[in-house]
C-alpha positions as YAML, in Angstrom:
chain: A
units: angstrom
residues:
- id: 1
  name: UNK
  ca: [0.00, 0.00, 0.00]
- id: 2
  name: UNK
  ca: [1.35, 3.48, -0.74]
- id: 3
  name: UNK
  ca: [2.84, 5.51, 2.23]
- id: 4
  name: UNK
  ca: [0.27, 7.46, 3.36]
- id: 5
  name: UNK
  ca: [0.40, 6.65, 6.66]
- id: 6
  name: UNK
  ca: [-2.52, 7.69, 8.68]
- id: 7
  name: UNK
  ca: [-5.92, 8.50, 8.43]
- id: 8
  name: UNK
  ca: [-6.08, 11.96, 7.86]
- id: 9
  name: UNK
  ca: [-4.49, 14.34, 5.32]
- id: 10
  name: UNK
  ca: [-4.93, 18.14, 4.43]
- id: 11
  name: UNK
  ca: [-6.14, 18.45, 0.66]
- id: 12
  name: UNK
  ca: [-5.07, 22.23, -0.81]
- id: 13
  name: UNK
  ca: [-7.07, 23.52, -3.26]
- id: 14
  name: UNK
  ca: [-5.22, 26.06, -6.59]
- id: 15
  name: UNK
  ca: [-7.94, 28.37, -5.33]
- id: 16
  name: UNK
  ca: [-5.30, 29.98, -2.62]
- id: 17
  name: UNK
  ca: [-1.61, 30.71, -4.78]
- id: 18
  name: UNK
  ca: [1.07, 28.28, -4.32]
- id: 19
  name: UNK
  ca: [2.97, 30.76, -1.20]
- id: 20
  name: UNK
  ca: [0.18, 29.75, 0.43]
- id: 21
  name: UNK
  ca: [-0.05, 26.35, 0.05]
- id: 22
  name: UNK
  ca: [3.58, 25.96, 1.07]
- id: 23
  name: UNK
  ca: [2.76, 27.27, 4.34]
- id: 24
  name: UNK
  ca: [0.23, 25.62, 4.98]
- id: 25
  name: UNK
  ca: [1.85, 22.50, 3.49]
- id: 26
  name: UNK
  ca: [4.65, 23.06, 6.26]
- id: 27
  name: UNK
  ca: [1.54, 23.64, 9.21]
- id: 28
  name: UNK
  ca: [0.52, 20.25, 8.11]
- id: 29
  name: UNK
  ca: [3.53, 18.40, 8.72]
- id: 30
  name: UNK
  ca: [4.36, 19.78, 12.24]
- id: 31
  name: UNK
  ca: [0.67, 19.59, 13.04]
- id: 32
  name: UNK
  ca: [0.99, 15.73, 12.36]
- id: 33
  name: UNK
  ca: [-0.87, 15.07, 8.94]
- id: 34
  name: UNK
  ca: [-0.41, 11.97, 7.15]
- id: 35
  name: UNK
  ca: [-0.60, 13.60, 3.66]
- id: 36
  name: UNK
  ca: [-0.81, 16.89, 1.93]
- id: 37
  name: UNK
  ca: [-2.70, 16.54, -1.29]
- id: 38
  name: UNK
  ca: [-2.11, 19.46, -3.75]
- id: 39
  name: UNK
  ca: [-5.16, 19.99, -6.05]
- id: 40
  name: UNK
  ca: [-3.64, 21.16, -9.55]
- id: 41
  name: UNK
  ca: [-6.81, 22.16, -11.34]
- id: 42
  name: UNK
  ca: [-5.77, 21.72, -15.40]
- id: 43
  name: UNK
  ca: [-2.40, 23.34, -15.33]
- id: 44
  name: UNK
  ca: [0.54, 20.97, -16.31]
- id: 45
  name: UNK
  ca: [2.66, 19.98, -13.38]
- id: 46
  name: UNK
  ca: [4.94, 17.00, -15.04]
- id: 47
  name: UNK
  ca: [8.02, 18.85, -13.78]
- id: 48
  name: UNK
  ca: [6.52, 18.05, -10.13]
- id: 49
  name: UNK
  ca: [8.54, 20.94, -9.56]
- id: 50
  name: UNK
  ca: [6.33, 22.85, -6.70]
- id: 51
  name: UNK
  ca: [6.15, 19.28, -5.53]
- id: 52
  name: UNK
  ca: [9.88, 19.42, -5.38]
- id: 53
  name: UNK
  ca: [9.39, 22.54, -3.11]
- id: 54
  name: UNK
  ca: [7.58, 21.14, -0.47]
- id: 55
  name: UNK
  ca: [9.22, 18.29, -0.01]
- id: 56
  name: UNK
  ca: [12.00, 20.17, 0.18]
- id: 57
  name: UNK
  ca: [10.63, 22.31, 2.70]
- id: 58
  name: UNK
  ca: [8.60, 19.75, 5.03]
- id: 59
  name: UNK
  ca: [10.53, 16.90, 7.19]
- id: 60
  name: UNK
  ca: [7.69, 13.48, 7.03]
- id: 61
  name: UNK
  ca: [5.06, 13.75, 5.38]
- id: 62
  name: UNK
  ca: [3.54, 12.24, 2.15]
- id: 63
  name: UNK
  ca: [3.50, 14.67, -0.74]
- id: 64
  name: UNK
  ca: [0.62, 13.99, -3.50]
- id: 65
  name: UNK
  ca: [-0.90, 15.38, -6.64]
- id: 66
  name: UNK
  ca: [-4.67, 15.94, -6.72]
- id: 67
  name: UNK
  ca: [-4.72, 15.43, -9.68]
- id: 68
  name: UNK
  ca: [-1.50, 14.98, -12.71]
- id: 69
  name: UNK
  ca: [-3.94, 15.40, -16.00]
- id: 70
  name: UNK
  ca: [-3.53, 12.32, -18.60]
- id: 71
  name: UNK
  ca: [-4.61, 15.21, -21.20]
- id: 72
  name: UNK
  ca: [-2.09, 17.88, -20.12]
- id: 73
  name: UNK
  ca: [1.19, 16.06, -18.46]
- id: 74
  name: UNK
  ca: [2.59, 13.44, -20.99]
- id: 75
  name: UNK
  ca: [3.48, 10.22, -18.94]
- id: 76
  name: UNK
  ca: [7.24, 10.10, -20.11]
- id: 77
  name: UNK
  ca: [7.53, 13.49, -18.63]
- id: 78
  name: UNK
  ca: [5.82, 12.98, -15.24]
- id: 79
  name: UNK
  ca: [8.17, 9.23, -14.90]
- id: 80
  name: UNK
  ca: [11.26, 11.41, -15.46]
- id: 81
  name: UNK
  ca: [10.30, 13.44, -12.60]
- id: 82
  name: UNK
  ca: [8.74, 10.90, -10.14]
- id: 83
  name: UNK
  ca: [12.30, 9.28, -10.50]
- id: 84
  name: UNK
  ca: [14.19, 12.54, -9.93]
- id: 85
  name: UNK
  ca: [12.54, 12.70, -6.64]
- id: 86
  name: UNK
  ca: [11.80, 9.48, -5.61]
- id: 87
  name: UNK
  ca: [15.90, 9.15, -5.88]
- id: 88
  name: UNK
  ca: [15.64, 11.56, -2.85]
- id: 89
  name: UNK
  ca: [12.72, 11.47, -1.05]
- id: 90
  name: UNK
  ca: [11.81, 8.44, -1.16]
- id: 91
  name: UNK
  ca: [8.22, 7.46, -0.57]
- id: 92
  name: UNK
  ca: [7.44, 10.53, 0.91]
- id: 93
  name: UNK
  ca: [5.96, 11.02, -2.75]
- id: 94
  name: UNK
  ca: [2.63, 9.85, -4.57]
- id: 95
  name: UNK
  ca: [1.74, 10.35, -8.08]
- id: 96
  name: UNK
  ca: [-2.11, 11.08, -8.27]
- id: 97
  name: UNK
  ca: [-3.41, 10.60, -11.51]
- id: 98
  name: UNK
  ca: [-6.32, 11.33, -13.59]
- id: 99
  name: UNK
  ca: [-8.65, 11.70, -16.64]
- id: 100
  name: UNK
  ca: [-9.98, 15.31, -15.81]
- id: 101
  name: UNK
  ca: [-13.66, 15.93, -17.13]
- id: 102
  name: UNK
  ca: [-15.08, 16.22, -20.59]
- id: 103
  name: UNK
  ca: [-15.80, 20.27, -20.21]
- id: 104
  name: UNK
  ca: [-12.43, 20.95, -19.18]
- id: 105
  name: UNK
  ca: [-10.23, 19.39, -22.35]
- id: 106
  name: UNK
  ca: [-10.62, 19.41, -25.70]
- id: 107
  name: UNK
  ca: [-10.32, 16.42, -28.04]
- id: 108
  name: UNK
  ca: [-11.79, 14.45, -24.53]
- id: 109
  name: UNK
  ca: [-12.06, 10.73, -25.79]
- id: 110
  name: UNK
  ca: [-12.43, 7.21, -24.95]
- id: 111
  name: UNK
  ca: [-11.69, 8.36, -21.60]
- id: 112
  name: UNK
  ca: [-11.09, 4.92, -20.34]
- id: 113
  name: UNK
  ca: [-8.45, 3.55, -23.07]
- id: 114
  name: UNK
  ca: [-6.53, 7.30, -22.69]
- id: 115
  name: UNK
  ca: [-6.47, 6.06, -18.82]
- id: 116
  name: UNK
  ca: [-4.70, 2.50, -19.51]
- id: 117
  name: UNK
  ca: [-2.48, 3.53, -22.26]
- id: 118
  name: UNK
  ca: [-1.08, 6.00, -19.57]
- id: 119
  name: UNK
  ca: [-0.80, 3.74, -16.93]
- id: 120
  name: UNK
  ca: [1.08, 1.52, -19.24]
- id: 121
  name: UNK
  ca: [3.31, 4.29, -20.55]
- id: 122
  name: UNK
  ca: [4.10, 4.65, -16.60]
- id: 123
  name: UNK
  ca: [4.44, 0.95, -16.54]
- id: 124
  name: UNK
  ca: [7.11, 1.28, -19.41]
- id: 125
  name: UNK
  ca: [8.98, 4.16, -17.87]
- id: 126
  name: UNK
  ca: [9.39, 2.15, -14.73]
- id: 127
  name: UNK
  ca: [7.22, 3.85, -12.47]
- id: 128
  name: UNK
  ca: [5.72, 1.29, -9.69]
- id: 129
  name: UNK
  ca: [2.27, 1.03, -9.07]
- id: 130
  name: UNK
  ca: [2.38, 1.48, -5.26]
- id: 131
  name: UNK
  ca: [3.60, 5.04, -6.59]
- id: 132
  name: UNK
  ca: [0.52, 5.78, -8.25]
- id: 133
  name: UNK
  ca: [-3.28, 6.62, -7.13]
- id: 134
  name: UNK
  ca: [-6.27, 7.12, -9.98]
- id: 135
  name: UNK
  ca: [-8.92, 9.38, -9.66]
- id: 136
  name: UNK
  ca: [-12.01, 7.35, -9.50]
- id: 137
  name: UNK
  ca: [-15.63, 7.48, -9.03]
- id: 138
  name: UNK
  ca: [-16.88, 4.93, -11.48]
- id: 139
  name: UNK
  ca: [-16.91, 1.15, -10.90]
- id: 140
  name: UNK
  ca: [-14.58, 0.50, -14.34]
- id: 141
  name: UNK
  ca: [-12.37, 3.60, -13.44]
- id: 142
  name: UNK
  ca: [-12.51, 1.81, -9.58]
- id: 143
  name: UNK
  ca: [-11.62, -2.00, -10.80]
- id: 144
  name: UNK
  ca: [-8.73, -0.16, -12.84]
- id: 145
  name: UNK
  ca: [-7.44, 1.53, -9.66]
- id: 146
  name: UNK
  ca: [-7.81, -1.79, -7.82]
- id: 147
  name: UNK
  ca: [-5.74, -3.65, -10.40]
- id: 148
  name: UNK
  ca: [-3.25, -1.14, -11.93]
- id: 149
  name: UNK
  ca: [-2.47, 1.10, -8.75]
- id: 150
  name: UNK
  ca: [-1.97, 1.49, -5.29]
- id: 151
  name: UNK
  ca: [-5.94, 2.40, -5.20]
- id: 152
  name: UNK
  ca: [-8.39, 5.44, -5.32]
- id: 153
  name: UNK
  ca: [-8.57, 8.53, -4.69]
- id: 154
  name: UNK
  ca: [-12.86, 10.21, -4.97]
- id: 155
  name: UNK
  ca: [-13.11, 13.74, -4.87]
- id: 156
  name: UNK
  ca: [-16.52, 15.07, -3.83]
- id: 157
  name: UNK
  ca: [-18.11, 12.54, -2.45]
- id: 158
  name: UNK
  ca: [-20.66, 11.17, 0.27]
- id: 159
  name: UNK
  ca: [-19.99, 8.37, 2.59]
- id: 160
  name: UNK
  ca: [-22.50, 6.13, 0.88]
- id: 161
  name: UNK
  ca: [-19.81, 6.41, -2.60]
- id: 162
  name: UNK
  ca: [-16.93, 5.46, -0.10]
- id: 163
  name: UNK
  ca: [-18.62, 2.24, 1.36]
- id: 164
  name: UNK
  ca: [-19.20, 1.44, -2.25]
- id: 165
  name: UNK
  ca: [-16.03, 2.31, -3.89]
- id: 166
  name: UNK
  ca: [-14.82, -0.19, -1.31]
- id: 167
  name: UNK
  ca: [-16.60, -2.95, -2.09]
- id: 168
  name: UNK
  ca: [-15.21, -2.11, -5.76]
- id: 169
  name: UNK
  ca: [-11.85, -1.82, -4.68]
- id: 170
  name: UNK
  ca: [-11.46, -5.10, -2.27]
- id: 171
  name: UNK
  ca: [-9.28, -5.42, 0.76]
- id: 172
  name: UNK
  ca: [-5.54, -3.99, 0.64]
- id: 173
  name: UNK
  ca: [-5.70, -1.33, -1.60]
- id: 174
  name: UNK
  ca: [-5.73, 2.74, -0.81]
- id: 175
  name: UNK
  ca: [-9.19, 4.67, -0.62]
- id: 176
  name: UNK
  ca: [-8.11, 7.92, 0.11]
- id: 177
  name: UNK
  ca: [-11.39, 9.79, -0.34]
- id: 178
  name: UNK
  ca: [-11.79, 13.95, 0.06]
- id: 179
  name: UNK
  ca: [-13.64, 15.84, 1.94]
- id: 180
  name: UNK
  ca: [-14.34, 19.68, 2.22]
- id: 181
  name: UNK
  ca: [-15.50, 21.36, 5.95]
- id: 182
  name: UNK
  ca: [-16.26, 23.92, 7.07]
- id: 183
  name: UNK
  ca: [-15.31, 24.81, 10.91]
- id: 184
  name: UNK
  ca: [-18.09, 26.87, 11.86]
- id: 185
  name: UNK
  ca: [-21.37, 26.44, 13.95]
- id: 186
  name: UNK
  ca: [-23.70, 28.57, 12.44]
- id: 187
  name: UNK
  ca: [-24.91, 26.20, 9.04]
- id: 188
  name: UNK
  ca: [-26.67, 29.58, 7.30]
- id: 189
  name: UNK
  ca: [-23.11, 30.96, 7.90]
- id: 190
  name: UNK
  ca: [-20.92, 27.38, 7.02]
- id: 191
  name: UNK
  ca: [-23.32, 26.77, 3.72]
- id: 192
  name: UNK
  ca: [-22.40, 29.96, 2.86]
- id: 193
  name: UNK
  ca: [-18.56, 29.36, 2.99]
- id: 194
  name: UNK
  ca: [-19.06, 26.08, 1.25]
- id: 195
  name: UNK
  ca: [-21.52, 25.76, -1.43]
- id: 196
  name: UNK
  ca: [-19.62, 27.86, -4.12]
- id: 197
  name: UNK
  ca: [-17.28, 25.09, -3.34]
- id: 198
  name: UNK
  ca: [-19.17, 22.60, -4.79]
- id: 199
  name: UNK
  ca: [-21.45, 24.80, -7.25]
- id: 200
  name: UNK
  ca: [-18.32, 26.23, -9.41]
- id: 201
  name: UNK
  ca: [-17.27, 24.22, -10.98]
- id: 202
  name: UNK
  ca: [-18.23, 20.92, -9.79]
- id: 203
  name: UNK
  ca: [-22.06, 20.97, -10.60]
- id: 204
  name: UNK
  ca: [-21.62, 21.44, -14.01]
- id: 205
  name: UNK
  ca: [-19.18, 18.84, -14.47]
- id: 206
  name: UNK
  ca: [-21.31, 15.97, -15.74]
- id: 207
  name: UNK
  ca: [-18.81, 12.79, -14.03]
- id: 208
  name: UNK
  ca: [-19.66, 14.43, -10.76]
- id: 209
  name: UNK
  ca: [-23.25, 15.40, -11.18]
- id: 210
  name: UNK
  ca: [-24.22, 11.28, -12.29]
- id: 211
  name: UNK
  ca: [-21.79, 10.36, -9.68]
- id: 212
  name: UNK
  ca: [-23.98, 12.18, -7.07]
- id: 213
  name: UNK
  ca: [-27.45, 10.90, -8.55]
- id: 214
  name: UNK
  ca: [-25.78, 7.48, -8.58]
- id: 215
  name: UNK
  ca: [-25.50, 7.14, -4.85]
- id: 216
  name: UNK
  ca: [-28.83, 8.93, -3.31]
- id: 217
  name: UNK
  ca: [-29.01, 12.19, -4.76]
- id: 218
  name: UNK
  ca: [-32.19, 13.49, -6.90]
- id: 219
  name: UNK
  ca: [-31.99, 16.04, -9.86]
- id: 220
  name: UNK
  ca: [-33.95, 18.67, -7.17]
- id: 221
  name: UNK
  ca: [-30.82, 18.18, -5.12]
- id: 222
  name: UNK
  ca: [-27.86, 19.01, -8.13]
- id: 223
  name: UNK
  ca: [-29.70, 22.06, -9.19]
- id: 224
  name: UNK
  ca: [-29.39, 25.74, -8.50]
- id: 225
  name: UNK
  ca: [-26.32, 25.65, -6.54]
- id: 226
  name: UNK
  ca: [-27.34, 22.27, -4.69]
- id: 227
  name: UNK
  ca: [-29.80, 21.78, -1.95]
- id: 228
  name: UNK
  ca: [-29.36, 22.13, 1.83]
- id: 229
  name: UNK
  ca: [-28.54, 18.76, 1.86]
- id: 230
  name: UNK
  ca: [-26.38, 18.24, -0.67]
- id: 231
  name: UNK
  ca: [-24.36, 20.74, 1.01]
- id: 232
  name: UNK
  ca: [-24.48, 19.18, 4.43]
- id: 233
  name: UNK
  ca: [-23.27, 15.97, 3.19]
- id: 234
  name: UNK
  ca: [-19.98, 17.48, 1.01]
- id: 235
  name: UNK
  ca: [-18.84, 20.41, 3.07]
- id: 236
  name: UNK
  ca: [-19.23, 19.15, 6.95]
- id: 237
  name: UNK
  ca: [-19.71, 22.03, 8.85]
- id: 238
  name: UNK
  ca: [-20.42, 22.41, 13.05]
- id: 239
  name: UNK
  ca: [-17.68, 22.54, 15.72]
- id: 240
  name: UNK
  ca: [-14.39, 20.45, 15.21]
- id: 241
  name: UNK
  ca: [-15.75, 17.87, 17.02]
- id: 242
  name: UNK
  ca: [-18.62, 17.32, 14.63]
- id: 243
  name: UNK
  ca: [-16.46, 17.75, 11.84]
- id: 244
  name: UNK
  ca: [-14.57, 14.88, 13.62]
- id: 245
  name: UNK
  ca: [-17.28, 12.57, 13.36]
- id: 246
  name: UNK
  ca: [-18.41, 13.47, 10.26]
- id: 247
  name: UNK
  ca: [-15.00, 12.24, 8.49]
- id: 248
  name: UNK
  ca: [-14.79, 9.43, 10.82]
- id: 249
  name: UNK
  ca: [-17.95, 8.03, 9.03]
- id: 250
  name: UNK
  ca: [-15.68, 7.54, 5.68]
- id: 251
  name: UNK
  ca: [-13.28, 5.48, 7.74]
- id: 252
  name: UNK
  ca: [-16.53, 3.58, 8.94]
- id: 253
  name: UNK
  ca: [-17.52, 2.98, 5.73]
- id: 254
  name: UNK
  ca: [-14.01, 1.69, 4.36]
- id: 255
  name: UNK
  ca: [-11.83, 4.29, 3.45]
- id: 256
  name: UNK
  ca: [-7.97, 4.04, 4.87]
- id: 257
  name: UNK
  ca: [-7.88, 7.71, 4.75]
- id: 258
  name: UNK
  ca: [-9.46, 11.07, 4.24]
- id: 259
  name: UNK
  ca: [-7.70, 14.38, 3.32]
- id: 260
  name: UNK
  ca: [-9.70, 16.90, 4.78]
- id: 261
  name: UNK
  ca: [-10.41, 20.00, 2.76]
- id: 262
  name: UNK
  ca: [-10.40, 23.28, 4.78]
- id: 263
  name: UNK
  ca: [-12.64, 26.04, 3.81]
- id: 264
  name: UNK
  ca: [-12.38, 29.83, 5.08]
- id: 265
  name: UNK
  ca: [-12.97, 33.20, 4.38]
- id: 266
  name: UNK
  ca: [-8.67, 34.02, 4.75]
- id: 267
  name: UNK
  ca: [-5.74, 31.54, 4.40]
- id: 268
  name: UNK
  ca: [-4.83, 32.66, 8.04]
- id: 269
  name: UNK
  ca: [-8.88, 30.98, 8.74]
- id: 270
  name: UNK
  ca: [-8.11, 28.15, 6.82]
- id: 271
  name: UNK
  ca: [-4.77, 26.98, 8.84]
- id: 272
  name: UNK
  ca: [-6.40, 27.73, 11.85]
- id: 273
  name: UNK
  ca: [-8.98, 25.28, 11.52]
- id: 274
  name: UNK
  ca: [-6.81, 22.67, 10.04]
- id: 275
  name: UNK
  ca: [-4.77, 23.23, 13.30]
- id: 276
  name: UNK
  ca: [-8.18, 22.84, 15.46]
- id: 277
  name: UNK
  ca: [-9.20, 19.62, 13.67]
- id: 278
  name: UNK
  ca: [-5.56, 18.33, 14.34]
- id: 279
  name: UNK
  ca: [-6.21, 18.54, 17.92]
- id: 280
  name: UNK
  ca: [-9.18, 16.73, 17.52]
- id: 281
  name: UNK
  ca: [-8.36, 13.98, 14.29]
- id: 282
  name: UNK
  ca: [-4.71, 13.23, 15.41]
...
């Protein structure tokens, strides 16, 4: 299984600039999180070299990419770099891989073929599996993961997608699932914070939107901005401690670890309440 090594990660979103996620990158690692997962949006980041960074600048923990884009990062490239650091840092580092979305590329195609011919591209460049984690929410994408990876990483999703990704993915592999929160008591105030989270662009991404309707969620719920619920059950909101529980259901329902997505109105917010959650998930 690939070294992430406890429960609970921090997942950084390219919504705050990359000064900012170093810092809180380095909060993270004296704080005592498993994992940093940096979210990379569609930019190319083959050179890994913000990755590089990091590393450089944190002492333990795991370093991963939320996603690498098959459409964007050509495997050859990204195996030159996983090697460059991997010669140093051991397996402090993990290669998170995906398809993207349909909206987001153009010439988007046989999505599933583009996904193997990568993975045997990495294969071919000598990049191990237990290196590797695949975005999945699918069962084919999830069966892929299971076989061809050290497992799956879900983005947006409910706990009733976890308990059923596991039961796609078997015993012994990764399901390292995210999860956004909000640390805040007040849920006018917390769905506030959170739903143009999971509105922009995630709503109108079609992979997520079936994903959602897949596993309990009606059409009522997807629409303008998502429901009350909807919210609720992506961006956990309430005091640490029921933030806490909340994430402790995905653990409950199979996953080996959840990197915890902290929403604020600052970066200086944000930290904070990745700090308060520490005291509380660690």
């Amino acid at each position: 299984m690939a070294n992430v090594v406890k429960q609970f990660g921090v997942f950084l979103a390219p919504h705050r600039d990359d000064a900012t996620r170093r810092a809180q990158a380095i909060a993270a690692d004296r704080l005592g999180y498993g994992t940093v997962w940096f979210g990379t949006g569609r930019a190319s980041v083959g050179d890994l070299a913000f990755v590089e960074d990091v590393l450089a600048a944190t002492e333990r923990i795991t370093v991963a990419t939320a996603i690498v884009n098959m459409w964007v990062d050509e495997p050859e490239t990204l195996a030159a770099s996983y090697h460059r650091l991997a010669d140093r840092y051991g397996k402090r580092l993990l290669l998170g891989i995906g398809v993207g979305h349909p909206e987001s590329v153009t010439g988007y195609r046989s999505p599933y073929d583009k996904i193997v011919d990568y993975l045997d591209r990495l294969d071919a460049a000598g990049v191990p599996a237990d290196a590797r984690i695949l975005a999945a929410l699918g069962d084919r994408v999830l069966k892929l993961a299971a076989e061809r990876t050290a497992g799956a990483h879900p983005y947006l999703v409910p706990v009733a997608h976890t308990r059923h990704a596991r039961s796609i993915l078997g015993p012994g592999k990764l399901l390292a699932v995210e999860h956004k929160v909000v640390v805040e008591e007040d849920p006018v105030a917390a769905r506030a914070i959170g739903r143009p989270y999971v509105r922009d662009p995630y709503l109108g991404l079609r992979n997520y939107v079936t994903n959602l309707l897949r596993h309990g969620y009606t059409e009522a719920d997807v629409a303008e901005g998502g429901s009350d619920r909807l919210i609720d059950d992506l961006v956990l909101h309430g005091s640490p401690e029921t933030v806490a529980k909340g994430l402790l259901s995905h653990v409950d329902a199979g996953a080996d670890h959840v990197a915890v997505q902290v929403l604020g109105a600052t970066p200086e917010a944000e930290q904070e309440n990745q700090r308060r959650l520490a005291e509380v998930l660690l």
